[in-house]
KEMI-64369 format. One record per residue (C-alpha): residue number from 1; residue in three letters; chain; x, z, y negated. Coordinates in pm, 1 decimal. Layout:
<sites>
SITE   pos   code   unit         xx         zz         yy
SITE   NUM    ALA      A          X          Z          Y
...
</sites>
This chain:
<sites>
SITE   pos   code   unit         xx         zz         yy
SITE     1    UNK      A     1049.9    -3102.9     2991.5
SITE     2    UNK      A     1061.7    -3383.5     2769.4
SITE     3    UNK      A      702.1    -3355.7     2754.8
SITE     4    UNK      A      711.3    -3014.0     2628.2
SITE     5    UNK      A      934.6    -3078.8     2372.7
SITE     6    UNK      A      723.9    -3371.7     2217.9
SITE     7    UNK      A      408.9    -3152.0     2224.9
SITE     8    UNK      A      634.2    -2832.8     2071.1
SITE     9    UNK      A      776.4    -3074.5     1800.7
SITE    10    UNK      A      383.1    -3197.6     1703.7
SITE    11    UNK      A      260.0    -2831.1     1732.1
SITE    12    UNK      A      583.8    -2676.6     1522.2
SITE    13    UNK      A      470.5    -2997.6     1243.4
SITE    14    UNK      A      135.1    -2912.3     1209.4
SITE    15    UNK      A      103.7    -2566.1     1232.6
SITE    16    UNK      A      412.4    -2499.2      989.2
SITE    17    UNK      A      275.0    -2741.9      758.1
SITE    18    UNK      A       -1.0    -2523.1      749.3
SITE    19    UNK      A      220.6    -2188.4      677.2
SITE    20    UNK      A      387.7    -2360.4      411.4
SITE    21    UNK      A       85.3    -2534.8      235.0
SITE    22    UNK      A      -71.0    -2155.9      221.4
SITE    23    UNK      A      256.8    -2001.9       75.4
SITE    24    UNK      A      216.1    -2297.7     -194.2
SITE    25    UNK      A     -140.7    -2262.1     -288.5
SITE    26    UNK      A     -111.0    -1858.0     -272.4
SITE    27    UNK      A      122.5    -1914.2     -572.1
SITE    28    UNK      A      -85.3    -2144.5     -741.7
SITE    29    UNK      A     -393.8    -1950.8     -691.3
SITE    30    UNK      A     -146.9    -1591.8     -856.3
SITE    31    UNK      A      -38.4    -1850.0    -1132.3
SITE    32    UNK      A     -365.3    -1915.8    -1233.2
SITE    33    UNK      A     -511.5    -1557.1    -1200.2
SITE    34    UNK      A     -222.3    -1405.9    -1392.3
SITE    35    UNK      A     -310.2    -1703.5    -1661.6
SITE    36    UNK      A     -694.3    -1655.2    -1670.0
SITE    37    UNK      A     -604.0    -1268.9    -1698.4
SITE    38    UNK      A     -391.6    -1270.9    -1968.3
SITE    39    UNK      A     -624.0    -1508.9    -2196.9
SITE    40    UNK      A     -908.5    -1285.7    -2114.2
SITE    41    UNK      A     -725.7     -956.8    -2245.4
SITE    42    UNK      A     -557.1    -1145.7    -2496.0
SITE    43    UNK      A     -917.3    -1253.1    -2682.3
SITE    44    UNK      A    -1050.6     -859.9    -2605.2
SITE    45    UNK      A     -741.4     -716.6    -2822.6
SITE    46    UNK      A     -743.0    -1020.2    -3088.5
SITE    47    UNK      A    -1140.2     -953.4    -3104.7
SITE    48    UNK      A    -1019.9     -586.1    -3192.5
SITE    49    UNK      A     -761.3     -674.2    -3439.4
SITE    50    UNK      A     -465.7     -537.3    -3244.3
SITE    51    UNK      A      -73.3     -580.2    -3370.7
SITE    52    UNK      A       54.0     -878.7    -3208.4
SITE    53    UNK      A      348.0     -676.3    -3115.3
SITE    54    UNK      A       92.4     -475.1    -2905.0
SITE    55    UNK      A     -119.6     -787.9    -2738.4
SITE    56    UNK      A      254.0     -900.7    -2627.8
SITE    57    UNK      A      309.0     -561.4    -2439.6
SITE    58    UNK      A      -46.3     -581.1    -2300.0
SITE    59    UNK      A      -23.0     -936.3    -2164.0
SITE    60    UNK      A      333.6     -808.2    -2017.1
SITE    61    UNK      A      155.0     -521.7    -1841.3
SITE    62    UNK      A     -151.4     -715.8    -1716.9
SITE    63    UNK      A      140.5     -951.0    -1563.2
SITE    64    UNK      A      290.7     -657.1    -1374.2
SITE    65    UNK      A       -6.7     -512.9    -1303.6
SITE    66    UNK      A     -127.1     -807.0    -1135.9
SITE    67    UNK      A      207.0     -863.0     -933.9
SITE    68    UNK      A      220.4     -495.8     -829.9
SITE    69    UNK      A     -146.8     -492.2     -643.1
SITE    70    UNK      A      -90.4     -781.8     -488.9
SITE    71    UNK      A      296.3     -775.6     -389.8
SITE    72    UNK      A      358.7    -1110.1     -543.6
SITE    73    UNK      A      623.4    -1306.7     -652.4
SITE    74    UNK      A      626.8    -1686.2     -681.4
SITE    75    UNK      A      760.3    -1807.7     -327.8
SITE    76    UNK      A     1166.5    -1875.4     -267.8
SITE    77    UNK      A     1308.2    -2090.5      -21.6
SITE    78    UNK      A     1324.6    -1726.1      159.9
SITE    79    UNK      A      963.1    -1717.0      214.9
SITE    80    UNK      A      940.3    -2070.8      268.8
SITE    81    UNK      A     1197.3    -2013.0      553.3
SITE    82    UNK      A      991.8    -1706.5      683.4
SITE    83    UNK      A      670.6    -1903.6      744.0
SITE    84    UNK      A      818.2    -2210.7      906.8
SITE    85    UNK      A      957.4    -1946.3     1174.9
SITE    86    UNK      A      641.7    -1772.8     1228.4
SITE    87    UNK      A      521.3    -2115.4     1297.3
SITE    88    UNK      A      793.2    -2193.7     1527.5
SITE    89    UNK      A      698.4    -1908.9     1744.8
SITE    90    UNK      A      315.8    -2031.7     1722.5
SITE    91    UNK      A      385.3    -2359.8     1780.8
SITE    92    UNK      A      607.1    -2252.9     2087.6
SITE    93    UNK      A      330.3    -2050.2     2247.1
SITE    94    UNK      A       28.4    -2309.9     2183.9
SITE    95    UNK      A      294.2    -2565.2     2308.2
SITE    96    UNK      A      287.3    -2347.3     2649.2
SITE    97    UNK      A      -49.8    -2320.5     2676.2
SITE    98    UNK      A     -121.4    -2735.6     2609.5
SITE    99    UNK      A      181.2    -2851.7     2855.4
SITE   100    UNK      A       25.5    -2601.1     3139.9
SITE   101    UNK      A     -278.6    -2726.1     3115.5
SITE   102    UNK      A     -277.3    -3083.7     3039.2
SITE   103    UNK      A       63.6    -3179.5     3192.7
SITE   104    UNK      A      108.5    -2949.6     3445.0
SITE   105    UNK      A     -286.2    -2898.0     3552.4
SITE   106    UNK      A     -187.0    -2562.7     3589.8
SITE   107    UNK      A     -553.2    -2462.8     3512.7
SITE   108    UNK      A     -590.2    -2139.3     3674.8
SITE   109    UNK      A     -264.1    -2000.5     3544.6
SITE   110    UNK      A     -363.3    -2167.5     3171.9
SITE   111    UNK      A     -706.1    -1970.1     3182.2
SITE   112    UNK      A     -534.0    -1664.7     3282.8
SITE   113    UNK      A     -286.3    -1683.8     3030.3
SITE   114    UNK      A     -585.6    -1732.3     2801.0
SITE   115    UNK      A     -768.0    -1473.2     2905.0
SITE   116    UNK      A     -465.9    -1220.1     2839.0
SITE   117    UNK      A     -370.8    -1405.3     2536.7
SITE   118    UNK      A     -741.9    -1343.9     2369.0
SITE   119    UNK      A     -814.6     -983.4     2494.3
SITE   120    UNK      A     -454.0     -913.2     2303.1
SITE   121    UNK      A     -591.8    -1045.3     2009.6
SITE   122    UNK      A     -790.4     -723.9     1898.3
SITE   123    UNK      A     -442.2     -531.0     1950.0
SITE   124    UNK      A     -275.5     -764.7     1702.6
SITE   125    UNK      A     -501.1     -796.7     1476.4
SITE   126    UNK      A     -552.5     -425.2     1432.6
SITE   127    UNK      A     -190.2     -434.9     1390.4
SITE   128    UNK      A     -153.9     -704.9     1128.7
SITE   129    UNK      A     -420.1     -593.1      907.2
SITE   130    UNK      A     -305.3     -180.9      882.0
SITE   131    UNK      A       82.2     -260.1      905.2
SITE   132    UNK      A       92.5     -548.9      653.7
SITE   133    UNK      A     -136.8     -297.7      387.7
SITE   134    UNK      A        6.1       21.7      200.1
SITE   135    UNK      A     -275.2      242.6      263.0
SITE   136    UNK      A     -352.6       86.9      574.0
SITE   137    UNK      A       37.8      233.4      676.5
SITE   138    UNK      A      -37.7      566.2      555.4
SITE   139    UNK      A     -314.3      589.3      802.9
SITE   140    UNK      A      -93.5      512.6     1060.5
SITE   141    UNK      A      118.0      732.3      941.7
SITE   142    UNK      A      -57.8      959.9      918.8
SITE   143    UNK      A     -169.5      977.3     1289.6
SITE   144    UNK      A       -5.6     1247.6     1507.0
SITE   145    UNK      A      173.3     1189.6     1879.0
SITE   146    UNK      A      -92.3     1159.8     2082.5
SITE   147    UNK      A     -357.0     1001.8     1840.3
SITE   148    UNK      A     -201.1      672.4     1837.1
SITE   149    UNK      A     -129.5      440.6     2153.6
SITE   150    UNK      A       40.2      138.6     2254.4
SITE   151    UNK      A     -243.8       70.8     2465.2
SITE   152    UNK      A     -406.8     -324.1     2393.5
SITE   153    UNK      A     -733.5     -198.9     2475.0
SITE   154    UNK      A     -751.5      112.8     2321.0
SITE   155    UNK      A     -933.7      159.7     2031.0
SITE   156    UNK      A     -633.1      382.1     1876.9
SITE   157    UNK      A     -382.4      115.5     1984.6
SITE   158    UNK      A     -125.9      -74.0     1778.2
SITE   159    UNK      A      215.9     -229.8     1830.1
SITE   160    UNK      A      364.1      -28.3     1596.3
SITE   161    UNK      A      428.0      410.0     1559.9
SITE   162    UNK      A      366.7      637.7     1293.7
SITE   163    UNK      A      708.8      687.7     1258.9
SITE   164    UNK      A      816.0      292.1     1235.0
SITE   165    UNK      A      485.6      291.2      997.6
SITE   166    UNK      A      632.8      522.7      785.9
SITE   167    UNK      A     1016.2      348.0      775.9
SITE   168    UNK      A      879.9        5.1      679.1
SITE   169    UNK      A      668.9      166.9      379.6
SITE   170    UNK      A      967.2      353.0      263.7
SITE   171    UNK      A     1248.2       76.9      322.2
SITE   172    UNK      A     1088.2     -242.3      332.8
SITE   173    UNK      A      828.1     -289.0       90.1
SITE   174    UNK      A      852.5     -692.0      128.0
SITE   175    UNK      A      653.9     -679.4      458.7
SITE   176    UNK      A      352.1     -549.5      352.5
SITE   177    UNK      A       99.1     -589.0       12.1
SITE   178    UNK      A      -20.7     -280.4     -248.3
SITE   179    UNK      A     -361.0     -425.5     -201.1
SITE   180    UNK      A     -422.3     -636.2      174.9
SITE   181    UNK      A     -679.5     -674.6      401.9
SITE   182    UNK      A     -751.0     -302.2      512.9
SITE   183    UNK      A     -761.1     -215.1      133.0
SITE   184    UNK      A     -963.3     -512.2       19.0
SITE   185    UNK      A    -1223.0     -420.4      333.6
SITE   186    UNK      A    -1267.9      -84.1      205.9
SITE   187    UNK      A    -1301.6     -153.9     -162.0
SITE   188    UNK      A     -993.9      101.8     -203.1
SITE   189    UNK      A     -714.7     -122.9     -411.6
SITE   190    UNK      A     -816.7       63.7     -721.5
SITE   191    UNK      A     -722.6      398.4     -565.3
SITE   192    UNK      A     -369.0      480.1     -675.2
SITE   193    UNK      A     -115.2      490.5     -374.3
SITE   194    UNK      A       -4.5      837.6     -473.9
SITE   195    UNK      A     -357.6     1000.4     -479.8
SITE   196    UNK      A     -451.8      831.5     -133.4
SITE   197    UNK      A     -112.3      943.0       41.0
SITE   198    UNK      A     -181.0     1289.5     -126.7
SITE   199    UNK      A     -563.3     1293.1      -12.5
SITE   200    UNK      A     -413.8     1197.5      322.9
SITE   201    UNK      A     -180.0     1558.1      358.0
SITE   202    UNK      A     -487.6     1778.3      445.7
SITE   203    UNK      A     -582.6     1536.6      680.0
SITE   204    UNK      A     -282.7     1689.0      958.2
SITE   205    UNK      A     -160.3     2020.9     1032.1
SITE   206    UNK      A      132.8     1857.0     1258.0
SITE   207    UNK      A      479.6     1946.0     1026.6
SITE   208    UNK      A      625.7     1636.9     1154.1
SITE   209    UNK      A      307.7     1387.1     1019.5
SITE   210    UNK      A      355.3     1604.1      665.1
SITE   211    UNK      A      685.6     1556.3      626.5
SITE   212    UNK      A      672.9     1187.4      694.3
SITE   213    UNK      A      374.3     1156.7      437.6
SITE   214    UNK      A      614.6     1331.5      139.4
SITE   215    UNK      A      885.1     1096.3      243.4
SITE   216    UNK      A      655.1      826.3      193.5
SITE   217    UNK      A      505.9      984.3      -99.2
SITE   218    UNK      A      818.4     1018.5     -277.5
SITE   219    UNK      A      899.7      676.2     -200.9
SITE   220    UNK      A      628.6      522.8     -343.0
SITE   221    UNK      A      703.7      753.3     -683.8
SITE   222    UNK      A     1038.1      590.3     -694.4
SITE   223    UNK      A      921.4      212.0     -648.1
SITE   224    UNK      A      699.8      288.9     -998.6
SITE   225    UNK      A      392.3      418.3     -877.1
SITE   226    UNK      A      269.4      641.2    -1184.1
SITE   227    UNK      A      231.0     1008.2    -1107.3
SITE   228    UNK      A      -45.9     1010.4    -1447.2
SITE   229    UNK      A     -242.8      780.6    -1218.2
SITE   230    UNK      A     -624.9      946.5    -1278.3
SITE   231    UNK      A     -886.5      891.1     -916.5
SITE   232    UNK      A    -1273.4      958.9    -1037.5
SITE   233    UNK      A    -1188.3     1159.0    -1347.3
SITE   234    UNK      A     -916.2     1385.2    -1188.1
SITE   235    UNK      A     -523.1     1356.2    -1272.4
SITE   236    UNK      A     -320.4     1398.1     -956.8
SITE   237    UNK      A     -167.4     1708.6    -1085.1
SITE   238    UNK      A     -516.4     1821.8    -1079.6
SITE   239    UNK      A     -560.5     1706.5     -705.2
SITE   240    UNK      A     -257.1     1888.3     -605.2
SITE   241    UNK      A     -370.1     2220.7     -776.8
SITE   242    UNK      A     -716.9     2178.2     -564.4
SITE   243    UNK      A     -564.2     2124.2     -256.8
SITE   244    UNK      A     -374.0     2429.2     -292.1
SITE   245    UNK      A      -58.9     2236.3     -212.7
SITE   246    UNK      A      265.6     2393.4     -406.1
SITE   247    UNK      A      460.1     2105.5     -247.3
SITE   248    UNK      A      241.6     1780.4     -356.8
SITE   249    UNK      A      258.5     1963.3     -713.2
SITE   250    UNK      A      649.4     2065.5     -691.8
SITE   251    UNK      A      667.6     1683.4     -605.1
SITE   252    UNK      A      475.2     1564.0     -888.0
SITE   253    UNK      A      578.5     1814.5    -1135.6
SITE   254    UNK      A      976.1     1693.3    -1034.5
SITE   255    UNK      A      843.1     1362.9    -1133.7
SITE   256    UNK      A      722.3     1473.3    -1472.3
SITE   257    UNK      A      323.4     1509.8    -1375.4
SITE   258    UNK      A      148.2     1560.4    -1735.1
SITE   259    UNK      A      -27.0     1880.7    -1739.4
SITE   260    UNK      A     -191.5     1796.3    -2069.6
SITE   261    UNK      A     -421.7     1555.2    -1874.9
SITE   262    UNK      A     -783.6     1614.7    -1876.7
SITE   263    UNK      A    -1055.8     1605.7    -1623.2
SITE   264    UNK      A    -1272.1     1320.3    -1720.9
SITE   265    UNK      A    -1643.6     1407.8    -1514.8
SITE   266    UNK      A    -1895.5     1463.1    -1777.8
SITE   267    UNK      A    -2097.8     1623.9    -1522.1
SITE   268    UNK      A    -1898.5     1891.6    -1445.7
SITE   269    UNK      A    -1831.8     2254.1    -1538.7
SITE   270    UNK      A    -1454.9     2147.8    -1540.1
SITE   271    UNK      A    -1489.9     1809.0    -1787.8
SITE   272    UNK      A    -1244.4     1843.1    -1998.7
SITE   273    UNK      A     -990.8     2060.8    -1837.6
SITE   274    UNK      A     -608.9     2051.0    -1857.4
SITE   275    UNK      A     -386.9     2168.3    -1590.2
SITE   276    UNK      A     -320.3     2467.2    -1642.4
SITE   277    UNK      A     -741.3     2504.9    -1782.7
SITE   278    UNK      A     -810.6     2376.1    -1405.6
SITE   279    UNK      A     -588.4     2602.8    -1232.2
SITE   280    UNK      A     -709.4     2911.5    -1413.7
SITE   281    UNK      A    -1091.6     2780.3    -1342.5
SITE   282    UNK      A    -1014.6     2765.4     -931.2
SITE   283    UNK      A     -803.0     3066.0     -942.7
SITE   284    UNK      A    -1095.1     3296.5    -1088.2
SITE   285    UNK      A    -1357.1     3222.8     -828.9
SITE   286    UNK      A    -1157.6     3427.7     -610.8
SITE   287    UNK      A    -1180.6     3192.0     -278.4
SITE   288    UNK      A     -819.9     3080.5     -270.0
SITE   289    UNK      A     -454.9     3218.5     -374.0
SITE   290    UNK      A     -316.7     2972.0     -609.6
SITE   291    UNK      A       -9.4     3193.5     -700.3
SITE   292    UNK      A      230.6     2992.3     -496.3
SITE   293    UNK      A      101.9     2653.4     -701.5
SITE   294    UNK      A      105.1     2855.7    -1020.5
SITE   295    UNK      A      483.9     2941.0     -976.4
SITE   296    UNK      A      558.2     2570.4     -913.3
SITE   297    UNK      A      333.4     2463.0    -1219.3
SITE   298    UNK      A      578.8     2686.6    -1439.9
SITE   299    UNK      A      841.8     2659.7    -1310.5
SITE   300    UNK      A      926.1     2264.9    -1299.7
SITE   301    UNK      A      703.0     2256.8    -1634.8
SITE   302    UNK      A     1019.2     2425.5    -1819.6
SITE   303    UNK      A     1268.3     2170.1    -1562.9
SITE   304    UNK      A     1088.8     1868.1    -1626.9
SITE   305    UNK      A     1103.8     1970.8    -2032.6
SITE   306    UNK      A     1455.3     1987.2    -1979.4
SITE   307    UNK      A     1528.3     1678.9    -1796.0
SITE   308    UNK      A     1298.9     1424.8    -2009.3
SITE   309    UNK      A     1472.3     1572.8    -2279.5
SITE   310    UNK      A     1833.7     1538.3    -2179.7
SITE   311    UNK      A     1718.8     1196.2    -2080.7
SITE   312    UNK      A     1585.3     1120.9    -2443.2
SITE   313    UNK      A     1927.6     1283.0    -2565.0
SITE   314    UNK      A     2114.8     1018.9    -2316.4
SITE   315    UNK      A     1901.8      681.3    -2436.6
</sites>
């Protein structure tokens, strides 16, 4: 066993080396987008001869902005901690694998164990790059009972449930980025979080799966995620009034959605619209009963008044 230990102790050094070199160079890589970032929008508003009061606020929100999409904040001992043990547990199995084979000559066992080791791999990696991503856990999420498997070698399979998909969006936002590899891969980090879980409600007609997506919806409200957020030209209040969906708007509207926003698509009959301007458009072809939307729309318009008022009252 000694052996083992010696080859664990070289594996643990290099590989969480590694991990720790990548947390320090991800931080250096942030610092110096958030820098390059900052000059560039600080010489757009000088060119344009803003206040100085507003280029601070600006570089402030380019900052956050920055931060939010990517989940970042400059590494702790915490996350320093963090990758050395995922290392440990690498290091432990490719420690297993190199005493089998070259101390042990266990080589039928170590090519089995490969074997199983690399057909897993799809599995996990299916796993990693969906449950470490905020959209990429609303589409698990958003998968019903029987549309999701623990299966390796299933297409549909991943180590982790809708419902556990769901939890660590809504309680543990450190385990996963705004914008990761399932987002970056489909060119959607510019989509805001609230439209895509919203787009994602007509995608399931299971009660369970909808109420787990409003949970997460809401969640993501709290966190910051702006409910003014506009997705090619249309407002979300918008999106919930054409999805016919008096509880995404209810949700929205409780959140103080602005119904003054206008549809910005120059090529369309509805440019221009408000709200309200929408809702009457859509509920005039006749195709749809909006009356359920409309008595959410007016309803939490005068509630939301209230509270942002009382609010401004309080401050």
């Amino acid at each position: 066993m000694k052996a083992f230990f010696r080859v664990f102790l070289i594996c643990a050094l290099v590989i969480s080396t590694a991990w720790n070199g990548l947390v320090v160079m991800q931080d250096r890589w942030m610092v110096s987008a958030i820098a390059d970032a900052r000059e560039s929008k600080r010489s757009e508003l000088v060119e344009g001869g803003a206040a100085q009061s507003k280029i601070d606020q600006a570089l402030v929100d380019v900052e956050r902005s920055i931060k939010l999409i990517n989940q970042w904040e400059k590494a702790e001992l915490k996350d320093h901690v963090a990758a050395t043990s995922v290392a440990l547990v690498q290091a432990f199995i490719v420690a297993i694998f190199i005493y089998l084979f070259f101390f042990r000559k266990a080589y039928r066992k170590t090519l089995l164990g490969i074997i199983v080791a690399v057909s897993l791999v799809p599995i996990f990696w299916r796993t990693y790059m969906l449950g470490t991503d905020a959209r990429g856990l609303v589409v698990i999420a958003t998968a019903g009972p029987r549309e999701v498997t623990f299966n390796p070698y299933s297409q549909n399979g991943f180590l982790i449930s809708p419902s556990l998909a769901a939890r660590i969006f809504i309680s543990h936002p450190e385990l996963y980025r705004e914008c990761g590899l399932f987002s970056e891969a489909l060119g959607v980090c510019a989509t805001p979080i609230v439209s895509y879980i919203g787009s994602s409600l007509d995608s399931s007609a299971n009660d369970e799966v909808i109420d787990r997506l409003f949970e997460m919806l809401e969640a993501a409200i709290k966190r910051g995620a702006s409910v003014t957020e506009i997705r090619n030209g249309l407002p979300l209040i918008h999106e919930a009034i054409l999805f016919n969906s008096p509880r995404y708007a209810a949700l929205l509207m409780r959140y103080c959605a602005d119904l003054s926003q206008r549809i910005d698509r120059p090529s369309s009959p509805v440019d221009g619209y408000d709200a309200i301007a929408f809702l009457n458009y859509l509920d005039q072809r006749g195709d749809r009963d909006f009356t359920k939307v409309r008595a959410v729309i007016e309803t939490r318009t005068d509630q939301c008044s209230q509270n942002h008022h009382m609010s401004q009252l309080g401050s």
